[in-house]
C-alpha positions, 0 to 999 in steps of 0.5 A: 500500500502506498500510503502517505508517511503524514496525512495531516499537515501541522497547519491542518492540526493547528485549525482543527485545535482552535476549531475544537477550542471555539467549539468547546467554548460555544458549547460551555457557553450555551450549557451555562445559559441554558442551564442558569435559565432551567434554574429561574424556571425551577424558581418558579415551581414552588410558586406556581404549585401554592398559587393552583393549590389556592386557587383550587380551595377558593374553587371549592369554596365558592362552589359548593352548595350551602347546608339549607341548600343540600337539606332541601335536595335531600327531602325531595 
């Protein structure tokens, strides 16, 4: 086989080592923002689940039927 002794040249190395540095800090970048936005959303977890849960009992209070109301459906 006649393969070549270098495939690569030292100047192709070099670009491939600063294309992966680059990348690498792209790739950091968007894992820190992306990763520090997942965090503010997680904040607001705790805050959404009272605000259902409240909303929920005032549903339930506001809807349900008065006493004299329900001893009457029961007579009929």
């Amino acid at each position: 086989m006649n393969l070549p002794a270098e495939i690569y040249t030292e100047k192709d190395i070099a670009r491939a080592r600063q294309n992966a540095k680059a990348m690498g800090w792209l790739q950091g970048g968007a894992v820190v923002f992306v990763g520090g936005w997942v965090l503010s959303l997680v904040g607001w977890i705790p805050t959404v689940l009272v605000a259902g849960g409240l909303g929920y009992v005032a549903y339930r209070l506001l809807t349900r039927k008065s006493k004299k109301k329900q001893d009457d459906a029961a007579e009929e």
